[in-house]
RODO-2510 file (C-alpha; in nm, 4 decimals, decimal comma):
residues 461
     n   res          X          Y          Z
     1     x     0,0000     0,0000     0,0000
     2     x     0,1266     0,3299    -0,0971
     3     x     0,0092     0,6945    -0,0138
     4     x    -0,0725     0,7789    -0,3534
     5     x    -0,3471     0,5393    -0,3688
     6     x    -0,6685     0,5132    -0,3721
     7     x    -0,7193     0,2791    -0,1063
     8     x    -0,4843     0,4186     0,1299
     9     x    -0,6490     0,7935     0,0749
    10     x    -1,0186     0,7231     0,0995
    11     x    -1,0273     0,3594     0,2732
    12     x    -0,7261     0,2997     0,5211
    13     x    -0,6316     0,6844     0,6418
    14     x    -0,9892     0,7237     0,7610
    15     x    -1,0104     0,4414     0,8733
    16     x    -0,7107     0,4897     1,1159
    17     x    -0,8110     0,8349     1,2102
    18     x    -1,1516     0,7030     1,2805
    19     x    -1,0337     0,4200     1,5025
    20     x    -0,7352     0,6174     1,6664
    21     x    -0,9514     0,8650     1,7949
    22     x    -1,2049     0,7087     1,9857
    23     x    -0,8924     0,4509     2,1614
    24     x    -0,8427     0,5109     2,4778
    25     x    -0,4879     0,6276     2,5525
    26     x    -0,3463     0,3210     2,6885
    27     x    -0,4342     0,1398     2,3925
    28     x    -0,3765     0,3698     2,0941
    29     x     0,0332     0,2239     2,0872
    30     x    -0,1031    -0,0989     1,9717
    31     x    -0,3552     0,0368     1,7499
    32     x    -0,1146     0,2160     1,5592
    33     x     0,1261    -0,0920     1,5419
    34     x    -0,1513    -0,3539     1,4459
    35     x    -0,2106    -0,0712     1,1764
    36     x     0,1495    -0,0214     1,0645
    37     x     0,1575    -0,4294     1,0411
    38     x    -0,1869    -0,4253     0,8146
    39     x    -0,0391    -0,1622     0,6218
    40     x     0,3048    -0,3167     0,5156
    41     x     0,1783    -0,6453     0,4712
    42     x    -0,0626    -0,5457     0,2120
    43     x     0,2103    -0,5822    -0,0040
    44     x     0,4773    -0,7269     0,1584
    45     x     0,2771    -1,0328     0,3284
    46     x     0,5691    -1,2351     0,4185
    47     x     0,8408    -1,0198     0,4863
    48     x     0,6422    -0,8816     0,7552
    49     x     0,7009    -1,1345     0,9514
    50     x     1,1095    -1,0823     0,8508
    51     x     1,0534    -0,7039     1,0195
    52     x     0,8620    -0,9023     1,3238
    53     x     1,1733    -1,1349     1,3620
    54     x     1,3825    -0,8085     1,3986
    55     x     1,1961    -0,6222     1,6123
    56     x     1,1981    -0,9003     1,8917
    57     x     1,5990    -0,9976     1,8270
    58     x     1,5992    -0,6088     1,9174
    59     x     1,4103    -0,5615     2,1796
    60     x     1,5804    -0,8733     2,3041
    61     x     1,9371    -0,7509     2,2866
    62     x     1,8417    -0,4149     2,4124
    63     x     1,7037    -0,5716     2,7168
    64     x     1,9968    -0,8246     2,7746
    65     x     2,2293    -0,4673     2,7276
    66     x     2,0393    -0,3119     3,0460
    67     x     2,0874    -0,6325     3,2208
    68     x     2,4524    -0,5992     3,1573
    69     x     2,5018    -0,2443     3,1989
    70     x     2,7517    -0,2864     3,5079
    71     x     2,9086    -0,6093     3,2970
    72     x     3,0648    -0,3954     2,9821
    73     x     3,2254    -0,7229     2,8318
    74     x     2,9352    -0,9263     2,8141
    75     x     2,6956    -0,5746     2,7329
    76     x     2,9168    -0,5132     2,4188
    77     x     2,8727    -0,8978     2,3351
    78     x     2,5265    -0,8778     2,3117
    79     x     2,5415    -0,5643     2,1006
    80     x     2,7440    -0,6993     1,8594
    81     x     2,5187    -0,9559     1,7928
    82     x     2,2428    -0,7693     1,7444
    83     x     2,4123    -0,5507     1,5129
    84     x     2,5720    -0,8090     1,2991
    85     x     2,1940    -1,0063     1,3164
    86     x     2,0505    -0,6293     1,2194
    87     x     2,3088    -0,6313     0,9405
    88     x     2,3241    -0,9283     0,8190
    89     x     1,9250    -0,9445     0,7497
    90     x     2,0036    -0,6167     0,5439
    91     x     2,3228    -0,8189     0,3586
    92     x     2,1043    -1,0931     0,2846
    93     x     1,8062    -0,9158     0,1490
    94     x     1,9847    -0,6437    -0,0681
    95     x     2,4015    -0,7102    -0,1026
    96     x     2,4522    -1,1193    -0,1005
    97     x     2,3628    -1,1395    -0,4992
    98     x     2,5847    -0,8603    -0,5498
    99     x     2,8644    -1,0043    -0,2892
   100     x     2,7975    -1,3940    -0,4905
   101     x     2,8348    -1,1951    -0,8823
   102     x     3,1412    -1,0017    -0,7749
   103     x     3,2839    -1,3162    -0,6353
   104     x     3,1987    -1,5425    -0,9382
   105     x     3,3561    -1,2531    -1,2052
   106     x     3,7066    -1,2113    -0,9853
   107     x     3,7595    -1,6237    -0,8728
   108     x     3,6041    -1,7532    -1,1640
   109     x     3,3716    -1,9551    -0,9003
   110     x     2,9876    -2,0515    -1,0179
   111     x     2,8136    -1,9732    -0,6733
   112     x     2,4074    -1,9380    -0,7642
   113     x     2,2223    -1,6140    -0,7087
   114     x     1,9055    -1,6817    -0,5082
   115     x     1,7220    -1,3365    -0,6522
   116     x     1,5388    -1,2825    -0,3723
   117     x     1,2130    -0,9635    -0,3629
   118     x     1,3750    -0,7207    -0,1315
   119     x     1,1220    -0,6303     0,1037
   120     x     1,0266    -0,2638     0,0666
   121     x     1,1895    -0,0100     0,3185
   122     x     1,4283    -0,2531     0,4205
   123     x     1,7361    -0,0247     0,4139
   124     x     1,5120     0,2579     0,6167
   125     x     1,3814     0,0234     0,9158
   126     x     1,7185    -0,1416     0,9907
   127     x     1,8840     0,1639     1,0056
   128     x     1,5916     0,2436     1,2474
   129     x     1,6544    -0,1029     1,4406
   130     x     2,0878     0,0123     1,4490
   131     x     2,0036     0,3539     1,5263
   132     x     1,7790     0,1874     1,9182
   133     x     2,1249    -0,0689     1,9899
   134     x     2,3082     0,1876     1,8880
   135     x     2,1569     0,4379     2,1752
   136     x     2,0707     0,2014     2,4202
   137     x     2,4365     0,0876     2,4419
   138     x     2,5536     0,4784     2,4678
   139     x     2,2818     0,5030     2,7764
   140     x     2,1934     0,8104     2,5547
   141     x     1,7814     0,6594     2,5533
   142     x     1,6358     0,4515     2,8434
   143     x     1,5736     0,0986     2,7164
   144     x     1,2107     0,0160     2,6132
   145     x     1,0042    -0,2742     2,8163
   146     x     0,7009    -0,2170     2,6013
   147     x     0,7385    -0,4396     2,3009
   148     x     0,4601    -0,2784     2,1361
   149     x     0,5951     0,0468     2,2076
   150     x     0,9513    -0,0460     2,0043
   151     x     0,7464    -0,2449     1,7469
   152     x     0,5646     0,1041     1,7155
   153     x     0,9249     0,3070     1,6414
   154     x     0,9980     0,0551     1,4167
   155     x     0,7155     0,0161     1,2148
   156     x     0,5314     0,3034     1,2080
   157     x     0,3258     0,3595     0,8610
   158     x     0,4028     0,7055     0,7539
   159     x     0,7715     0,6377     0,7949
   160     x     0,8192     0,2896     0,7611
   161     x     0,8882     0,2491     0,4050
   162     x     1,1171     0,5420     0,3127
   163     x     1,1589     0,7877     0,5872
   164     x     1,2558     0,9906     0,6797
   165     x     1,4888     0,8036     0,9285
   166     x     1,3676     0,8826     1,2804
   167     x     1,5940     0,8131     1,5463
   168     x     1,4751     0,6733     1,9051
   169     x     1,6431     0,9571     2,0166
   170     x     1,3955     1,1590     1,8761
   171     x     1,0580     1,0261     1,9481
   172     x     1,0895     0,8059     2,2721
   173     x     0,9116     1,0260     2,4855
   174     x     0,6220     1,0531     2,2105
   175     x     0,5829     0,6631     2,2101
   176     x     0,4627     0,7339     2,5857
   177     x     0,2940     1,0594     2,5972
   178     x     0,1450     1,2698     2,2387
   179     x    -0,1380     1,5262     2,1990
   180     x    -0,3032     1,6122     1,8735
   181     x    -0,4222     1,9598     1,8839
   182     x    -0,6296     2,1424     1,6224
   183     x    -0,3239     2,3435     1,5214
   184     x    -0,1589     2,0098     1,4740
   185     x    -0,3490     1,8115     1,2990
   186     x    -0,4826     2,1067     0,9989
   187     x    -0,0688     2,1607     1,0058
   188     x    -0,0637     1,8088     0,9194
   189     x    -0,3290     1,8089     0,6331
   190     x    -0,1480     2,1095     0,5088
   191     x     0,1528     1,8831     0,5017
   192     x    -0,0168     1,5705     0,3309
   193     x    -0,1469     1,7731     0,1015
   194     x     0,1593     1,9501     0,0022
   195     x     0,3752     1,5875    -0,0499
   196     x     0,0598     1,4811    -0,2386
   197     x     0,0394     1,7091    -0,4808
   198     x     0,4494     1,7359    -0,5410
   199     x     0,3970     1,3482    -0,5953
   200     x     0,1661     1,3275    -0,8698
   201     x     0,1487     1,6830    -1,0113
   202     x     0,5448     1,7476    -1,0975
   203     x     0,7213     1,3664    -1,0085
   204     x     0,4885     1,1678    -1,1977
   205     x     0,3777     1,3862    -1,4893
   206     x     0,7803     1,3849    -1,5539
   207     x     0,8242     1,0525    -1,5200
   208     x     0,7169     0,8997    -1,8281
   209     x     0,9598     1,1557    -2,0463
   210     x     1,2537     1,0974    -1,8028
   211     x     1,2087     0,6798    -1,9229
   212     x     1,1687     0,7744    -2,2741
   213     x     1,4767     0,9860    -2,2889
   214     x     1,7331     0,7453    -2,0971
   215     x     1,5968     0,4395    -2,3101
   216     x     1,7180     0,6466    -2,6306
   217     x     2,0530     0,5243    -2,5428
   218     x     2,1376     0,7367    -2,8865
   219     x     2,0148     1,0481    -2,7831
   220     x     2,2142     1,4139    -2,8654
   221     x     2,3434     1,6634    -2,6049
   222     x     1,9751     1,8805    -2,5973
   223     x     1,7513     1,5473    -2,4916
   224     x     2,0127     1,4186    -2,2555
   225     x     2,0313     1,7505    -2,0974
   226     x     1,6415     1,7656    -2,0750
   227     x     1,6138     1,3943    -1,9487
   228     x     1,9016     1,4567    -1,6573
   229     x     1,7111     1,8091    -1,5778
   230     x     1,3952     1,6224    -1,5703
   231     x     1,5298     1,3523    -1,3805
   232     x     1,6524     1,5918    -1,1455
   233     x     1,3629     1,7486    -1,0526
   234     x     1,1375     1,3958    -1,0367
   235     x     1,3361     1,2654    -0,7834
   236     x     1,3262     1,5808    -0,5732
   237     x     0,9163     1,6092    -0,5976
   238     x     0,8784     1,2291    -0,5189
   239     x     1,1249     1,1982    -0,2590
   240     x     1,0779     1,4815    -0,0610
   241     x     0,6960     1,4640    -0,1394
   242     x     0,6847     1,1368     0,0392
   243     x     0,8680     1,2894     0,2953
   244     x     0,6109     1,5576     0,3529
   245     x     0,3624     1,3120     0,3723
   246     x     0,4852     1,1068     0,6326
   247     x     0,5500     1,4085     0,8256
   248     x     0,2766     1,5402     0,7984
   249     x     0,0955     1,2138     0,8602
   250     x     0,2778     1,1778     1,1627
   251     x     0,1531     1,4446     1,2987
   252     x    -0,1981     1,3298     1,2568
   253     x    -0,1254     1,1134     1,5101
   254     x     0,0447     1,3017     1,7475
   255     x     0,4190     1,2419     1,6313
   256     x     0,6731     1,5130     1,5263
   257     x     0,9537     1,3876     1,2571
   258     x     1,2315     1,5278     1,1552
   259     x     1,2701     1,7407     0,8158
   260     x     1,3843     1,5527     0,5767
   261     x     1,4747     1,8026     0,3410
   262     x     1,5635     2,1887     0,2777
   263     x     1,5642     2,3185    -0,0773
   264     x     1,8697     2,1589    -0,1265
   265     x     1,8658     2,2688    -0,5385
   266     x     1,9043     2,6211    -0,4008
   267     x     2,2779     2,5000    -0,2398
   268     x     2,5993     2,6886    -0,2951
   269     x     2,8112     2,4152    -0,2582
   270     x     2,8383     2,0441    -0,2030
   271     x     2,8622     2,0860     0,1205
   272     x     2,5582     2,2755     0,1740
   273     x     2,3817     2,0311    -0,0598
   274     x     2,4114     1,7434     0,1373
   275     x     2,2968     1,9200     0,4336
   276     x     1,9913     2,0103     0,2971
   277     x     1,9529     1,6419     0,0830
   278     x     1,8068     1,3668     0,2976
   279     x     1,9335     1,4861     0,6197
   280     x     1,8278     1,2221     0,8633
   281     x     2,0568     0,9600     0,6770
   282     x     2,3318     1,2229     0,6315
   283     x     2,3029     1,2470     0,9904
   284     x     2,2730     0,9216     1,0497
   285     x     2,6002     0,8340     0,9025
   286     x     2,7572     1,1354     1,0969
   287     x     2,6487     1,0227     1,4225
   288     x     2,6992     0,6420     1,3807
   289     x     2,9757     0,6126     1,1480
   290     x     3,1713     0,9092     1,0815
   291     x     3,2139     1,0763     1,4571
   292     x     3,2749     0,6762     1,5889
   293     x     3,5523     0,6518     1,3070
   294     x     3,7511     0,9414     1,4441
   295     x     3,5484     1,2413     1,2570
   296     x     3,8068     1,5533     1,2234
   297     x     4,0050     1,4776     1,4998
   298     x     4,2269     1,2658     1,3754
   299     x     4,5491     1,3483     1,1083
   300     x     4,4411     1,4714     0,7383
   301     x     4,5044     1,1093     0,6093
   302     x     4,2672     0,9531     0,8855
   303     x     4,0125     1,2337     0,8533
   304     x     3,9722     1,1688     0,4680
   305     x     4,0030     0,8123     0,4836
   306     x     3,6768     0,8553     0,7238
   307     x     3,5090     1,0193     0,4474
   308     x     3,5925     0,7840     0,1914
   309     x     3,4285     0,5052     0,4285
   310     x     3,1320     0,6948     0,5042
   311     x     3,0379     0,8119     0,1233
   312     x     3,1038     0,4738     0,0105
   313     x     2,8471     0,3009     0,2435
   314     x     2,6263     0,5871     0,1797
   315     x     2,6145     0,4972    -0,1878
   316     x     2,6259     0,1507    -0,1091
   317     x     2,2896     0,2054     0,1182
   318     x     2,1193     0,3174    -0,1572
   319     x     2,1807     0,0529    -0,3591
   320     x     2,4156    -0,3102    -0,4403
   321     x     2,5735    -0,1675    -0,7393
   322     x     2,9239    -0,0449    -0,8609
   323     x     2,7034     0,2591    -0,9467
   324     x     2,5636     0,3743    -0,6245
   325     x     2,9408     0,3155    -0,5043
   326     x     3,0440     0,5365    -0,7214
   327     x     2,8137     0,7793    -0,7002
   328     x     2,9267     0,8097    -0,3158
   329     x     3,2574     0,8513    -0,4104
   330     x     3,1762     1,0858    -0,6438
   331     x     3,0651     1,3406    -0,3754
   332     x     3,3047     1,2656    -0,1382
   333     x     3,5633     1,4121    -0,3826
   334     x     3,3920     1,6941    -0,4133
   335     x     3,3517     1,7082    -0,0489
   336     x     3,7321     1,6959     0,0286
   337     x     3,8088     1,9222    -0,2300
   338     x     3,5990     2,1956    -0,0691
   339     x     3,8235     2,1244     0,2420
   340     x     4,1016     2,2146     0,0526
   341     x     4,2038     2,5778    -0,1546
   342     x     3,9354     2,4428    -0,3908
   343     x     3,7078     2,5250    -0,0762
   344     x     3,8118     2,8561    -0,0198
   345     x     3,8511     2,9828    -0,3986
   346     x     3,4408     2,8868    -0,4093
   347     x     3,3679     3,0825    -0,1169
   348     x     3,5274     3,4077    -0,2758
   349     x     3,3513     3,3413    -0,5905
   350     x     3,0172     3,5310    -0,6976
   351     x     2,6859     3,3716    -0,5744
   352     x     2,5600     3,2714    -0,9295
   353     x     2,8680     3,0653    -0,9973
   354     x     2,8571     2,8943    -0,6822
   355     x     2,5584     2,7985    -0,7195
   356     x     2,6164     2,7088    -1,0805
   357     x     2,9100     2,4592    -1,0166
   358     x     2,6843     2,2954    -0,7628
   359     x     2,4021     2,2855    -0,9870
   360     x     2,6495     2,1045    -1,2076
   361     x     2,7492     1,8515    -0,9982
   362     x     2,4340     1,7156    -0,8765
   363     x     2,2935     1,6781    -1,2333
   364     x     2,6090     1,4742    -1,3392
   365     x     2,5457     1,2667    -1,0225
   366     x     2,2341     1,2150    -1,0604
   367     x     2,3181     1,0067    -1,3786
   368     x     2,5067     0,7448    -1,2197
   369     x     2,1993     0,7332    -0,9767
   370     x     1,9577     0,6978    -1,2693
   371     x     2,1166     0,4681    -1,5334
   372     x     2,1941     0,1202    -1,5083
   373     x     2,5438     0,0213    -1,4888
   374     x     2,8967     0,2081    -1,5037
   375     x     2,9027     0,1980    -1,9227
   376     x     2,5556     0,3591    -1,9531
   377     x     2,6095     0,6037    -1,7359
   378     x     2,9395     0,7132    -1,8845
   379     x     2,7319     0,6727    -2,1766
   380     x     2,4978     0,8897    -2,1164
   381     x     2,7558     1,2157    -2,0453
   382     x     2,9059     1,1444    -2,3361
   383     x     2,5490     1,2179    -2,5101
   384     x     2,5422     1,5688    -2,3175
   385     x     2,8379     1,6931    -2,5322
   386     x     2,7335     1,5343    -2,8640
   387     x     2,5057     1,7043    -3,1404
   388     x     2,3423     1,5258    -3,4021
   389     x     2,1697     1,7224    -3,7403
   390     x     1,8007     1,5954    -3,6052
   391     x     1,9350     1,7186    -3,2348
   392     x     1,6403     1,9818    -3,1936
   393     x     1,3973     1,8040    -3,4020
   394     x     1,4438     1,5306    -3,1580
   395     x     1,4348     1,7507    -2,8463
   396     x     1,0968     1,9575    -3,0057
   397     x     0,9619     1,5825    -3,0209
   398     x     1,0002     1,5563    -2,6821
   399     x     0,9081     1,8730    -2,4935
   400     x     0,5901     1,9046    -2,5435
   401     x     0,3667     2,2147    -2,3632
   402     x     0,3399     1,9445    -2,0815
   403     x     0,6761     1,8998    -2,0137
   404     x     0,7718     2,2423    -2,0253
   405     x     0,5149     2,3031    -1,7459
   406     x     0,6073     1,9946    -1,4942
   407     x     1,0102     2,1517    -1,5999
   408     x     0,9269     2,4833    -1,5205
   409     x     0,6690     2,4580    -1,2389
   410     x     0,9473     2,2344    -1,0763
   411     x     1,2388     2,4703    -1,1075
   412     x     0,9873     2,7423    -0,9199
   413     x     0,8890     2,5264    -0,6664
   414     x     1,2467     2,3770    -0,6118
   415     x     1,3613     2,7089    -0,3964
   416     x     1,1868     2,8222    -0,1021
   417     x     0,9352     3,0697    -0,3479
   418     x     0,6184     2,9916    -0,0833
   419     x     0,7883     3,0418     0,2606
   420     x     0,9207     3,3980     0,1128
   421     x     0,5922     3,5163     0,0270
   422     x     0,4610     3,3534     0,3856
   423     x     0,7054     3,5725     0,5300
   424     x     0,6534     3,8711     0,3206
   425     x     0,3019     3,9004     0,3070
   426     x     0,2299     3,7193     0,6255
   427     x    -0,1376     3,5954     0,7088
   428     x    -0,2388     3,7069     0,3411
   429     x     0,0081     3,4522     0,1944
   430     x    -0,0573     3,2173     0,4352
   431     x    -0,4365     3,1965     0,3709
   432     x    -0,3730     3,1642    -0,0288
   433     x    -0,0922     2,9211     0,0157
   434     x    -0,3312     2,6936     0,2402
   435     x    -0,6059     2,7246    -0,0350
   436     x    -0,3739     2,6472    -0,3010
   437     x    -0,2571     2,3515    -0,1485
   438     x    -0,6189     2,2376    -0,0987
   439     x    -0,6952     2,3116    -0,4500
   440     x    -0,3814     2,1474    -0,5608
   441     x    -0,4958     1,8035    -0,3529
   442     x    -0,7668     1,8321    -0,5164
   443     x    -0,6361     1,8370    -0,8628
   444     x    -0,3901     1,5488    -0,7685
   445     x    -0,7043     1,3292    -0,6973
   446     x    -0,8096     1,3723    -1,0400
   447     x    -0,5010     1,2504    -1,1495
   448     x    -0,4961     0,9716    -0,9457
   449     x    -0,8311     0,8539    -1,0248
   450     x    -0,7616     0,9150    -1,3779
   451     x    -0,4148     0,7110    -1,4331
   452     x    -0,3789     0,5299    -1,0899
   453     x    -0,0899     0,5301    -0,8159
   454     x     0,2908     0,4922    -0,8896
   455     x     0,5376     0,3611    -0,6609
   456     x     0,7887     0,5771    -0,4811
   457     x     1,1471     0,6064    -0,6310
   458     x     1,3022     0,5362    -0,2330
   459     x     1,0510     0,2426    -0,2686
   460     x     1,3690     0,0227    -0,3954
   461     x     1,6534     0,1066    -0,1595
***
C-alpha cells in the first residue's frame, strides 16, 4: 500500500483516524502498530514477519544490554550480535547477490544467485533497528520494556517504508505521551497535502519523459540535458513529497519527525547540498559512522580516509551496485576538495557561480543514480556533449507544452518561493498558500483517479 493510492487515501487513512480517535490512551500504541503491520503487509505479506523477527531480536538484545550495563564485556557482546543479526538481514536481502556476482567474475567460481524480492523499506527500518542498539548501548535513551511500544518506532506507517529516518532519540518520549491539537493536525493536512500534490502533479507527470529519454541510449546533447534536468527534478518532488507526507501524517497522530529536506537545489556548494539532501541519513552516518571513526580529529590522512568510508556506504545504502558506489565517491571528492584551496577559492567566488558549479554537480550525479550500470552512465555524459543534425527536431519531439510546465513549475517550486511570500506578506500569503494547497490536492485526486498510483522512487533502496 502506498500513499498515492486510492485505497490508502479514501479507505485505510480514515479508517485509522476514525479508530485512533475514539482509543483510549493506553491502547492507541497498539492500534497504531496492528495498523502499521496491516499496512506493510498489504504488499509485503511475508516479509512482515522478517521485520517481526527483527523487532523481537531487538528488543531482546536491548534488554539483555540493560541487564549488563555494570558487565561492559558481556553488554558489548550482546550488542554486537544484534548488530551483525541487524546487518546481516540487510546483507542478505539487498548485497549477497551482489557479494555472490562479484565473487563469481574475480575467482572464476559458479556460486548461484538466489534473486530474492527485497522487502520494501528494508534499508530505512534497519537503520531504524541500528540507530535503538546503537543508543541504548551509549545510555543516551532509556531501554524500552514495552514491546509494542519499540514495534511502534519501528514500524510506524508514515515512515516505515522510506523515511525519513527517525531516530529513538527523537521520538521516545512521544511513544509514551502525544497530543493532537487542532493546530496540529490542519498543520498536518497542510503537510499531506503539500507531499501529495508534489507526488503526482510534478514527479509523476515527468516521469514517463525521463524513461523515454534514458531508453534512447542514442540520444544528442539537448535530450540528454532535458532527461538529466527532468530527472533531477522527479526525484526531488517524489522523494521529498513522500517525505512531507509522512511528516505530515505523523503528525496526525500526534508524532513530530524530523525534516527531511531543505531546498537543497538552491545550495551553494556540495557541502551545503548534502545538508539540505536527505538529512536524517546524512546524519545518520555522521552520528553512527563518521564521529565513531575518528570524525576531524584525527590526522588529514585519517580524517579523509573517514570520508571515503562513510560516502562509500552511503552509496552503497542506496543501492548493491558499482554505481551507487560510485556515485558516493563521487561526492566525497567533491567534499574533500571543498576542504582544501578548492574550498576557499568557491567561497570568494560570486553567488551565481557557486551555485552554478553545484548545480552542475548534482545533475552529473544524478546520472550514475539513474542509469543502469557504469558503461551507460558514462554513456549517457558522453550524449550531453554530442550534437546530431536531427538534435532539436528530436528535443521539439520531446518537450511538449506538458513537459515544459512539470520543468518549469518544478524549477519554481524547487527554492523556497512559498515560505518567502509567507514571510513577506504574512497571514495574506498564508491563507492563499493553504487554499492552493487544498486546490492542488484536489487536482492530484483527479489525477490519481484518472491514471492510478505509482510507486515511490526510495521504494527500492
Amino acid at each position: 500500500m502506498v500513499f498515492s493510492s486510492a485505497v490508502f487515501l479514501f479507505l485505510f487513512l480514515p479508517a485509522a483516524l476514525l479508530v485512533y480517535a475514539i482509543t483510549p490512551a493506553r491502547l492507541k500504541n497498539a492500534f497504531l502498530l496492528l495498523a502499521s503491520l496491516f499496512f506493510y503487509s498489504w504488499g509485503e505479506p511475508l516479509n512482515v514477519f522478517v521485520m517481526l523477527g527483527a523487532i523481537l531480536l531487538n528488543y531482546a538484545c536491548a534488554l539483555l544490554m540493560h541487564a549488563f550495563r555494570e558487565k561492559k564485556r558481556l553488554q558489548t557482546a550482546v550488542f554486537l550480535t544484534g548488530l551483525l543479526a541487524t546487518v546481516g538481514l540487510l546483507f542478505a536481502f539487498k548485497y549477497r547477490d551482489f557479494a555472490v556476482t562479484n565473487c563469481n567474475a574475480l575467482f572464476h567460481t559458479d556460486f548461484p544467485l538466489q534473486n530474492r524480492a527485497l522487502p520494501i523499506g528494508i534499508s530505512f527500518f534497519t537503520f531504524q533497528m541500528l540507530s535503538y542498539l546503537i543508543e541504548v548501548k551509549q545510555g543516551s535513551v532509556p531501554v524500552q520494556k514495552n514491546p509494542l511500544s519499540l514495534g511502534l518506532y519501528i514500524s510506524f506507517f508514515p515512515q516505515l517504508i522510506a523515511g525519513p529516518i527517525v531516530r529513538y532519540t527523537d521520538v521516545h518520549e512521544q511513544l509514551q505521551k502525544r497530543t493532537v491539537t487542532a493546530t496540529s493536525f490542519s498543520t498536518g493536512c497542510i503537510r499531506f497535502m503539500t507531499g501529495f500534490s508534489k507526488k503526482l502533479l510534478i514527479a509523476d507527470q515527468l516521469a514517463p519523459y525521463v524513461d523515454d529519454i534514458f531508453a534512447r541510449h542514442g540520444c544528442s546533447a539537448p535530450l540528454a540535458w532535458l532527461g538529466i534536468i527532468a530527472y533531477t527534478l522527479q526525484i526531488y518532488f517524489d522523494f521529498s513529497g513522500y517525505s512531507d507526507m509522512a511528516i505530515g501524517l505523523g503528525k496526525l497522530f500526534g508524532f513530530d519527525f524530523p525534516e527531511n529536506f531543505n531546498y537543497p537545489y538552491t545550495a551553494a556548494s556540495v557541502k551545503e547540498f548534502w545538508k539540505r539532501w536527505h538529512i536524517s541519513l546524512s546524519q545518520w552516518f555522521r552520528d553512527y559512522v563518521y564521529i565513531p571513526l575518528g570524525g576531524n580529529r584525527r590526522s588529514r590522512a585519517r580524517v579523509l580516509m573517514n570520508l571515503c568510508i562513510v560516502w562509500a556506504l552511503t552509496g552503497f545504502w542506496h543501492g548493491a551496485s558499482w554505481n551507487f558506489i560510485v556515485w558516493g565517491l563521487y561526492y566525497c571528492a567533491f567534499l574533500i576538495a571543498e576542504r582544501s584551496a578548492w574550498g576557499k577559492l568557491l567561497a570568494k567566488a560570486p553567488a551565481v557561480l557557486r551555485h552554478a558549479y553545484t548545480i552542475l554537480v548534482f545533475l552529473f550525479g544524478w546520472i550514475f543514480f539513474r542509469e543502469d550500470g557504469l558503461a551507460n552512465a558514462c554513456l549517457y555524459i558522453q550524449h550531453l556533449f554530442t550534437c546530431t543534425e536531427t538534435a532539436w527536431i528530436d528535443f521539439i519531439s520531446v518537450a511538449d507544452r506538458k513537459l515544459v510546465f512539470c520543468t518549469v513549475s518544478g524549477i519554481i517550486f524547487a527554492t523556497p518561493v512559498v515560505p518567502f511570500l509567507q514571510k513577506t506578506y504574512g497571514s495574506r500569503a498564508a491563507a492563499v498558500s493553504t487554499a492552493a494547497a487544498f486546490l492542488l490536492f484536489l487536482i492530484a485526486i483527479a489525477f490519481l483517479l484518472g491514471t492510478g498510483f505509482s510507486p515511490f522512487l526510495y521504494f527500492q533502496f
